[in-house]
N, C-alpha and C positions, 0 to 999 in steps of 0.2 A: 335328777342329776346324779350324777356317777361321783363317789370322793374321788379325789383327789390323795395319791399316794407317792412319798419320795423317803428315797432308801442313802442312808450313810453308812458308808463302807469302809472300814479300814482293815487295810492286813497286817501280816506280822510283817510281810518284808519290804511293802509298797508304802506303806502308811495309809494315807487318807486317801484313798482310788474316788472316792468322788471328789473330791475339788474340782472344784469348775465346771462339776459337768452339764449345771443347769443354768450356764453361764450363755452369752448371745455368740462366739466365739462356735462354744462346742453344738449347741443346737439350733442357731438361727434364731429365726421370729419364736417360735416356743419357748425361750429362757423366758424362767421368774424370777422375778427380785424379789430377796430373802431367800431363795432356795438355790441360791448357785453353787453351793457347795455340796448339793447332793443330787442324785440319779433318780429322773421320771421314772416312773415306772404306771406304765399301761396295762398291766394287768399282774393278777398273781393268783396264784392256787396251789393252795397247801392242801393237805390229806392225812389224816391218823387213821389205821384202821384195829380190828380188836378181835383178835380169836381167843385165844388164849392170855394173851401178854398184848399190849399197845404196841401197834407196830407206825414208825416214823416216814412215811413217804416224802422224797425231794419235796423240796417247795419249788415252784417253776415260776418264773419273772419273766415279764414281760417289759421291754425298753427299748426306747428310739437309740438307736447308732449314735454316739459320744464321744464327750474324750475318756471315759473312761474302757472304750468298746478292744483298743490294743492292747490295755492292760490286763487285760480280765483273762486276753489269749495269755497272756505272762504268767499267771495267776491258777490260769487252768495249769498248763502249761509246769510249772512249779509245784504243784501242790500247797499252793499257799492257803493258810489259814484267815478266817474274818469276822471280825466280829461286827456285825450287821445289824440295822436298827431301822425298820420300818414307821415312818410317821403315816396316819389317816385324819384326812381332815374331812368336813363337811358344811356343807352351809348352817349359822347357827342363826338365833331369833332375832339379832342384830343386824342382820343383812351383811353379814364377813363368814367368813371361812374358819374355823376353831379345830385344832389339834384334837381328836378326843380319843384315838385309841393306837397304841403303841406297840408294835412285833418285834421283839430282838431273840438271834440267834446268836447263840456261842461257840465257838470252832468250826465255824460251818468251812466249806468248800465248794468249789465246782465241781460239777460232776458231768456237765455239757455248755457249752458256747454252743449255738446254731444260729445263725444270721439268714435271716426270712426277707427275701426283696419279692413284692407280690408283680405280679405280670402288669405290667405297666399297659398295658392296652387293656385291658380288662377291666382292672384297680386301680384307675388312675388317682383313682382319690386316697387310696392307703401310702402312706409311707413305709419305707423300711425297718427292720426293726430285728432288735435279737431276743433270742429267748434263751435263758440260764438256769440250768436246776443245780442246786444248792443241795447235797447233806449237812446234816446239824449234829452237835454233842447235845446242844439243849435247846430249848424253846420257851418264851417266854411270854405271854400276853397280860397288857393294861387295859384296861377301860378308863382312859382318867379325868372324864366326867363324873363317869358313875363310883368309880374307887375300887371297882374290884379289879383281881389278878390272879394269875395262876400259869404253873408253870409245866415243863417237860423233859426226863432225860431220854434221850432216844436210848432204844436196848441193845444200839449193835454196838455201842460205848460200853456196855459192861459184862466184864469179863467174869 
């Protein structure tokens, strides 16, 4: 089974751009309860690569069309800043779901909105969806079962 991952967004000028967005309202039959104030997220991949110096590639997201999918145009749009907070959960030995590892980004941004509608005769089983890449000033990861952490400044933040 795939975790399960949902993202809390706030900007500097929007505020909380997820509200609601996991709500039955903004995604239909797919809203969870407990997670209606934060953004599905269907996929994501991030990238550090290393010549010389650590170099910080977009993180790219993956998400179902929302309410938070107009704001984001705004957002881009703005150059609005956000500080971003990635939860991963996973099946645990209880037979539930457990929070165990935590991605936050600090000043991040958008650097792409692209909205993907796959060919409907084809995929009819895919829904729509957008995909967002994000730069960062920093990055952050938890493991908070196991207790470790560790962080990142990206290098095009310093001058």
């Amino acid at each position: 089974m795939s975790y399960l991952i949902y993202l809390s967004l706030k900007g500097d000028k929007q505020g909380l751009i997820s509200t609601g967005c996991s709500s039955k309202d903004s995604i239909g039959n797919r809203y969870q309860l407990g997670h209606e104030n934060e953004i599905q997220v269907i996929g994501l991949n991030h990238s550090m690569t290393r010549t010389q110096n650590s170099s910080h590639h977009p993180i790219q997201i993956l998400k179902p069309i929302d309410k938070s999918s107009p704001l984001l145009g705004v957002a881009l749009n703005n150059n609005e800043l956000f500080d971003a907070v990635f939860y991963f959960y996973r099946t645990s030995g209880q037979a539930g779901l457990e929070k165990f590892y935590e991605l936050k980004l600090t000043k991040s941004s958008l650097v792409e909105v692209s909205c993907v509608y796959p060919n409907s005769i084809n995929n009819n089983e895919l829904m729509p969806y957008e995909k967002l890449l994000m730069k960062y000033e920093s990055i952050a990861w938890r493991h908070l079962v196991s207790g470790t952490e560790g962080y990142s400044i990206s290098n095009d933040n310093i001058f």
